[in-house]
Structure formats: C-alpha cells, structure tokens
C-alpha positions in Angstrom: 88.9 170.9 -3.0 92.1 172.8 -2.2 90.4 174.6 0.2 89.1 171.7 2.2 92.6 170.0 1.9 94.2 173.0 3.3 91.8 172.7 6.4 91.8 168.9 7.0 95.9 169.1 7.3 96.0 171.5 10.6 93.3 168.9 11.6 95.5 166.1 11.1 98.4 167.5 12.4 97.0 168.2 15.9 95.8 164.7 15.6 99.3 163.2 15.5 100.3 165.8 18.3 97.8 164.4 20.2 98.5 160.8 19.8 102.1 161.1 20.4 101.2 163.1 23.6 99.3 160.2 25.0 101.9 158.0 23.7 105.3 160.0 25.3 102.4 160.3 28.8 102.3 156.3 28.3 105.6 156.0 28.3 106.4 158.2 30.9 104.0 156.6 33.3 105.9 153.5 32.1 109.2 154.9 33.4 107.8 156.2 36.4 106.9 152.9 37.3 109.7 151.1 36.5 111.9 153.7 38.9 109.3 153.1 41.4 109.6 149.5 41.4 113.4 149.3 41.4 113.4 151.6 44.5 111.1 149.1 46.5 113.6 146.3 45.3 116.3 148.3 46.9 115.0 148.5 49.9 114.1 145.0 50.1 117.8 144.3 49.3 119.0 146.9 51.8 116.6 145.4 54.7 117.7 142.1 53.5 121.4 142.9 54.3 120.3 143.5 57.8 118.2 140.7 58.3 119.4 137.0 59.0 117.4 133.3 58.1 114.0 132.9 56.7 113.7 136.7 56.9 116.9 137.3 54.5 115.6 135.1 52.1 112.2 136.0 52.0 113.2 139.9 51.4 115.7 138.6 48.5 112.7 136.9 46.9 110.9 140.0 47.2 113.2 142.1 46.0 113.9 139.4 42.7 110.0 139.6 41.9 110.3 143.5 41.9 113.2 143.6 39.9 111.5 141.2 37.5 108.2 143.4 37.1 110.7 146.9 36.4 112.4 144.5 33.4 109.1 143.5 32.2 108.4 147.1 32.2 111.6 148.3 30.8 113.5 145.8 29.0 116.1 147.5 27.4 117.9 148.9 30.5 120.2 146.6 31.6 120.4 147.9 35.6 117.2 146.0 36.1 118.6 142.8 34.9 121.6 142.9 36.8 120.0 143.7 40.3 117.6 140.9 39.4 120.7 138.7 38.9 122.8 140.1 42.5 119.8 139.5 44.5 119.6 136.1 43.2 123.6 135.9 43.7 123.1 137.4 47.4 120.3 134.9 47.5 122.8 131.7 46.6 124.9 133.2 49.0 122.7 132.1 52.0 122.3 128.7 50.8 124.0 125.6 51.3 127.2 125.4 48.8 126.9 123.0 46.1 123.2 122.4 46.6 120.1 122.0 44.6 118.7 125.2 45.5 121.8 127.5 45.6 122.9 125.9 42.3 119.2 127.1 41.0 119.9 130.5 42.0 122.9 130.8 40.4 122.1 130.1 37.5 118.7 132.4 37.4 121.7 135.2 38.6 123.9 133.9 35.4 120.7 133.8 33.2 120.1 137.9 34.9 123.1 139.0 34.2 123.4 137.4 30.6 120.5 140.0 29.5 122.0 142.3 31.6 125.1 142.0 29.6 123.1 141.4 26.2 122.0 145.0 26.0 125.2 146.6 26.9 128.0 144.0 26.4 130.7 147.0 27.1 130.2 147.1 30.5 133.4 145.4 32.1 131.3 145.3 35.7 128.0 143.6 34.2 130.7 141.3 32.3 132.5 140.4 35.8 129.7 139.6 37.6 128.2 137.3 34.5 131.5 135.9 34.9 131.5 135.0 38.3 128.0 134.0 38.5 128.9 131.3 35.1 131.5 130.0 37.4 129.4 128.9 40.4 127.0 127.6 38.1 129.1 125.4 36.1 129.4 126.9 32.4 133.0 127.5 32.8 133.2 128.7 28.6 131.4 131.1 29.4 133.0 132.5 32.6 136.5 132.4 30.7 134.8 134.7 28.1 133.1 136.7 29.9 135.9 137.6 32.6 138.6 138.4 29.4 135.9 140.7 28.3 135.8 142.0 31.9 139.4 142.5 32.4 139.5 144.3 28.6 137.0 146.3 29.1 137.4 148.0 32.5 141.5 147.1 33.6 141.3 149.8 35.9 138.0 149.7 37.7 139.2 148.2 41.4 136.0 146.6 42.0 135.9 144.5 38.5 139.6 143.5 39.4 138.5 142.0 42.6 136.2 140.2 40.8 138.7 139.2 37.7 141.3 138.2 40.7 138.7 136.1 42.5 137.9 134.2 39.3 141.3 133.4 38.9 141.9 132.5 42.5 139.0 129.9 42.6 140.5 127.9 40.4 144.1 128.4 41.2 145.0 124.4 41.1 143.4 124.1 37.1 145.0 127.7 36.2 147.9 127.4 33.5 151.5 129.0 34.6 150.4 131.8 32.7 147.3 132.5 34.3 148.9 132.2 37.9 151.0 135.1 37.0 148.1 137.0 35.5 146.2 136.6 39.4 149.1 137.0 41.1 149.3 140.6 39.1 145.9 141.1 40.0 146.5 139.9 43.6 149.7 142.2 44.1 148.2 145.2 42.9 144.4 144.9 44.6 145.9 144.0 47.7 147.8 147.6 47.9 144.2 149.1 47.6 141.8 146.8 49.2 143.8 144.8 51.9 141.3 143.8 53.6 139.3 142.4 50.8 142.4 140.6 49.2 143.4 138.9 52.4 140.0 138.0 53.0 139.3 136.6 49.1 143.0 134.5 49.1 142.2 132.8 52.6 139.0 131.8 51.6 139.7 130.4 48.1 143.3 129.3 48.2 143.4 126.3 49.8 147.2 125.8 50.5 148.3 128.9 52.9 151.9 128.8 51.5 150.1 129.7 48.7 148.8 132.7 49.9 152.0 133.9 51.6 153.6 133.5 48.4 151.2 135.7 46.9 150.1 138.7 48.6 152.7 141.2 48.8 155.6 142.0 51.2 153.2 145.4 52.3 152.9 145.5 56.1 149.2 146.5 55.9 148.9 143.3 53.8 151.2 141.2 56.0 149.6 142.5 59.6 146.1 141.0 58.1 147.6 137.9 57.4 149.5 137.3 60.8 146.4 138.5 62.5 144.5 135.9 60.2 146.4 132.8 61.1 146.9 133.7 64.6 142.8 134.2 65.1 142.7 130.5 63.4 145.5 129.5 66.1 148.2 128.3 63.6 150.8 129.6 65.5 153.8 128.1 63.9 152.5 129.6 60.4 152.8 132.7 62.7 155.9 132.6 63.5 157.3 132.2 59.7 155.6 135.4 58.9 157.8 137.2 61.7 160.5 135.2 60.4 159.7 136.7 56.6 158.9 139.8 57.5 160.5 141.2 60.7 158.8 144.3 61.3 155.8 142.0 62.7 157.9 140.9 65.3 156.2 142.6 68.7 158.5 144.2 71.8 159.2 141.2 74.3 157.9 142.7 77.5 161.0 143.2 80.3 158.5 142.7 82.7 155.3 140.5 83.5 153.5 139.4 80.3 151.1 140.0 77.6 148.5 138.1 76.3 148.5 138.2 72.7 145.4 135.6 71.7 143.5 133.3 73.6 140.8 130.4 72.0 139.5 127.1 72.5 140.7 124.1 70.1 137.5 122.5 68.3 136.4 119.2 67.5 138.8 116.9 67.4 141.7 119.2 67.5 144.6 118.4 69.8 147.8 120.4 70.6 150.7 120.4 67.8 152.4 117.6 68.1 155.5 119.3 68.0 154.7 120.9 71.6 156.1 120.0 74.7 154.3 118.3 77.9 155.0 120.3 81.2 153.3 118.4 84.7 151.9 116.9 86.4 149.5 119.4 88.0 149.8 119.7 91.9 147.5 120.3 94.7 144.4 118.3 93.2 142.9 115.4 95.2 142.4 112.5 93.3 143.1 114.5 89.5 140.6 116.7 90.1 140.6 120.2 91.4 137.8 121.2 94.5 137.1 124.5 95.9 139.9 125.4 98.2 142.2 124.0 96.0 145.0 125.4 94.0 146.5 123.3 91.0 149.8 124.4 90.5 152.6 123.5 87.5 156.0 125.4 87.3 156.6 126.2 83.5 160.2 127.2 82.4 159.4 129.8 79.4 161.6 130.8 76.7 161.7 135.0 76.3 159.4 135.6 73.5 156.2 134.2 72.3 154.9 130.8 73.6 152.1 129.0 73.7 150.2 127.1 76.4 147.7 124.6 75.6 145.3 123.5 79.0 143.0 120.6 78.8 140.0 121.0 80.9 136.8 118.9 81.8 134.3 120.6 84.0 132.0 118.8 85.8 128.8 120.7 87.0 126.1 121.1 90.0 123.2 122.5 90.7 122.6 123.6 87.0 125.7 125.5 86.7 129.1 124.7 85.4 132.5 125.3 87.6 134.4 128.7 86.6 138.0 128.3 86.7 140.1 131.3 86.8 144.0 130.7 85.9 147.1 132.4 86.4 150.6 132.7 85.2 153.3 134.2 87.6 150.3 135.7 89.0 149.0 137.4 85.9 145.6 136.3 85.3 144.8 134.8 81.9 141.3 134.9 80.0 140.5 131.3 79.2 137.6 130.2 77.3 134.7 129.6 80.2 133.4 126.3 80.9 130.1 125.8 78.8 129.6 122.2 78.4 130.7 118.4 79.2 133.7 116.5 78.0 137.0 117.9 77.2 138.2 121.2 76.0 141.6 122.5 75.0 141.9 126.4 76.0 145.0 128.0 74.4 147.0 131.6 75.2 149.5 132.7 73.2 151.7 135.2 75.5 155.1 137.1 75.2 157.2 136.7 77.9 160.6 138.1 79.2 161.0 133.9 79.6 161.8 132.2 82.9 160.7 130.0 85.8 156.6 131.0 86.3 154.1 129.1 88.1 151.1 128.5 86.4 148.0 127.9 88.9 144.5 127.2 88.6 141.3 127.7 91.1 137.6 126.7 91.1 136.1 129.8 92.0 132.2 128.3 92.5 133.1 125.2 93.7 130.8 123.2 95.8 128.8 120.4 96.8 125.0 119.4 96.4 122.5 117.1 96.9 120.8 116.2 94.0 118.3 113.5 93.1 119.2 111.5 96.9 123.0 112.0 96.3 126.2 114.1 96.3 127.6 116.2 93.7 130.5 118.4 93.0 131.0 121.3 90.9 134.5 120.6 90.1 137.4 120.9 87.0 139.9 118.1 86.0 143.2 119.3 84.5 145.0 117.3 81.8 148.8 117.8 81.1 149.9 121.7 79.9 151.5 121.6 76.3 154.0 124.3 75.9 154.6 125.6 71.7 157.2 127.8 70.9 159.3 128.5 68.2 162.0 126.9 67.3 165.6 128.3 68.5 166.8 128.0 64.6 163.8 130.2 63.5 164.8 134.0 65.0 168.4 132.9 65.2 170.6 136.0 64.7 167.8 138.5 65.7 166.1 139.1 68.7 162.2 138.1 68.6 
C-alpha cells in the first residue's frame, strides 16, 4: 500500500502542474486580450480626436464598447475603467451642454470612473477626473469628496491641479471665502506652468472678466494671453486697463505711418461702444452710396497711440457676386472683413498711430452694372458713420502709451 501511495503522489503532482499550466495559459490569453482590446480603443480615441461630427461620435462609441469588453475581461485594473469613463467624458464633450444626451454620458463617465477609482482609490488623477465628471453630472457630494481626495493625494501632480483649479473655478459664485483663496492658490501657481491652459480654463468658466484679471498673476506670459484674449474678442477698453495695470504690454507708438494691431467684424446685434465718437459724413458718394469710380472720403483727427475705428457697411450685390471694398487710412491700406452677405456689418481695426489729421477713404473695386431679370442692377457698398474708440486721456496719464 506504501508502495502504491508513493507512486500515485508524483502522479498527482504533475496533475496539479498541469492544471495550473492551463490555468496561468488561460489567464494569459486572458491578458493578451484585454491589452489587445485597449489598444484598438486607443486608436479609436486617437482617430476620434482627429475626426469632427457623426464620425467623432461614432469612433468614441467604438472606442467605449472596446473599453467595456477589456473590463469585462479584466476587472480589477482600473486603467480600463477610466478610459471607458474619458471616452465617454470626450463623448459629452461634443454634445449639446445641459442636454439629455450629454447629461447621460456624463454620468456613464462618473459611473467609469467611480470603479475606476473603487479599485485604486489612491490615485489623486482617477480621483480628479471622478470629480470633475460628478460635477457635470449633478452629484455635487460627491465631487467635493472626491476633488479633496484629489488635491491630498497628488498636491503636486500639474495635471490633477488643473483639474482641482477647474473644479473650483466652475463654481466660483457658490465657493465660500475660503475656497476662493484655495483656487486662486491653485490658479497663481498653474498659471506659471501652464499659461496657456489657465488663461484658457479662467476665460471660459469665470464669468465676470474683472474676475479673472484679479486672479491670474502679474506674469507677463500670463498677462500677454490675456490682452491677446480680450483684444481677439474686441473688448478694447478691457484692453487698455491691462496696459494700464501692467505697463510692459504697452506696444512702441509707430513715428511713422501705422500698424494694424487687430481687425474683426462686430456680430449679431453688436454695435460700437457707446462711449465712441462719430466722425462724418462720408464724401464723394452719390446718393449714400458708393459706385465704381467713386472714392468715399472722411478726414479723422487721431490721438497718437492706439485707436479704434468702427465702419458700417451694407453691400449690395450683382451678377452673383458681392462688391469688394478696399479701404485706406492716410494711404495705408487696412484688411477689413470682406463683404459676404446682405444687411449691415460693423468691420473694426484697432491701429497705433503717431496721431494726427488722416484721411480715411474707401473704393468699390468690382463695381458695376447689370441687367438682370429685365432690369438694372448695381454692385455697390453704402457707408454708415465711422466711430472712433480710444482711450481715455486720464487712463495713460503720466506715461507715454
């Protein structure tokens, strides 16, 4: 009986070896093709970035459902989870704010990144973005814990910061005194970093922009963003308190001729400042509006410095095409908006000048008449009254601008 016993245990032995084999090959295989898997969602993600509309979304969907099947597969790794939950986030992201189906996605990225976060709840990044996504969806308990746990865990990770300081600015009007400070710390020290990124995330969620000049920091990386922000969305006099704040903005007046410094086109319903000053009537039009051969001409006294002109135009077209007006100051030529469509349209330039007497004048430079449909038409541009903006005398007193 010993005998038999001592043969049957090498027996066994090999059995277990075997079974485990099979069992560490399953598994294996099982790992193979969760890592498979995750590297299609990835490049439906990466294809998706790259792709606009129907195709974006469709490519996020994809890349969810992959993300889905490497969990099922692998459950307790938490990196499936989470790209699960930012595809759904990127997802959100392309949908209409505050609606039924971006609110749904949300909160399938909250309900991602909450397992994510279940199976390693260190993780100050997987604890940011649970935080952020709790926040679009509503659950604002547990945001709050979530982004403390965030800001515990990883203080000095800049990319869970941003984050942490985007939480905070989001909901800068319910924020205690306390908290303010604790985003404006966040803010200030980002910003040095990622400028770009901070200006970006304060104009976009602050709603008051004396707000966000109060909070960014005197750093002239910082404080060139900013000028360059409000100048692209042509709030010029917001422009000229920057310069005022922080003087090292200030650009070299030109001694001679003059530079063009932004141009645009007012939208909707937008009119000039009303703080601007008319300058007219226009000259050399025949019956207010301007023909081919014409010149429209209005002499504008500039103050040295930056100013800007505001120029109402209605086109009126032939022929299928619309008139092209070219426009000059003291025979500089300035880079209006074109003529695109019907009713009115306020172009804007903001220059810097060496100041003085300068004609502004204005040609049709495809102007013409056609027969259309049994009668006469003319491609031709009416001129409304110039509005001159600059800033006030008070505002750069003591310094040259």
């Amino acid at each position: 009986m010993l005998v038999k016993r001592n043969k049957q245990a090498p027996l066994n032995t090999r059995g277990l070896i075997f079974v485990l084999a099979i069992v560490g090959m399953g598994f294996s295989a099982v790992m193979c093709s969760a890592d498979v898997l995750q590297r299609v969602g990835d490049d439906c993600m990466a294809r998706a970035l790259e792709a606009t509309g129907d195709v974006r979304r469709q490519l996020l969907l994809q890349a969810v459902e992959t993300y889905r099947l490497a969990h099922r597969l692998e459950p307790w790794q938490p990196h499936h989870a989470f790209k699960m939950g930012y595809a759904y986030e990127s997802a959100a992201s392309t949908l209409t704010p505050l609606s039924i189906d971006s609110q749904a996605a949300w909160t399938s990225a909250a309900a991602s990144y909450g397992q994510a976060v279940l199976r390693h709840p260190a993780n100050g990044g997987l604890q940011a973005a649970l935080a952020w996504a709790a926040l679009q969806k509503g659950d604002l308990i547990s945001s709050r814990r979530a982004v403390h746990a965030a800001l515990k865990l990883a203080p000095d990770y800049p990319d869970v910061r941003y984050i942490v300081a985007r939480w905070y600015l989001a909901q800068w009007e319910a924020l205690s005194a306390e908290d303010q400070q604790l985003a404006v710390a966040l803010v200030q020290r980002g910003a040095h970093e990622l400028p770009q990124v901070y200006v970006e995330a304060a104009w976009q969620l602050l709603k008051n922009l004396k707000t966000v000049q109060s909070i960014l920091p005197s750093d002239p990386n910082v404080r060139r963003l900013l000028l360059n922000k409000v100048t692209e969305h042509g709030l010029f006099a917001d422009r000229w308190v920057e310069q005022r704040d922080h003087p090292y903005l200030r650009g070299q007046v030109p001694t001679n001729g003059l530079q063009v410094l932004a141009q645009g086109q007012l939208v909707g319903h937008q009119e000039a400042p009303p703080e601007s000053t008319t300058v007219g009537p226009w000259t050399g039009m025949v019956g207010r509006w301007l023909s081919s051969g014409l010149t429209a001409k209005v002499d504008l006294d500039l103050p040295p410095g930056e100013v800007v002109l505001y120029v109402p135009i209605l086109g009126e077209p032939a022929g299928g095409a619309w008139p092209s007006l070219s426009v000059t100051l003291g025979g500089n030529e300035l880079a209006l908006p074109a003529i695109t469509g019907p009713g009115w349209r306020i172009s804007y330039v903001l220059l810097s000048t060496p100041g003085g007497r300068l004609p502004l004048e204005a040609i049709v430079t495809n102007g013409t008449v056609l027969q259309e449909n049994g009668r006469f038409v003319e491609r031709r541009v009416r001129l409304g009254l110039v509005h001159l903006l600059a800033p006030k005398s008070s505002l750069f007193a003591g310094s040259n601008q």
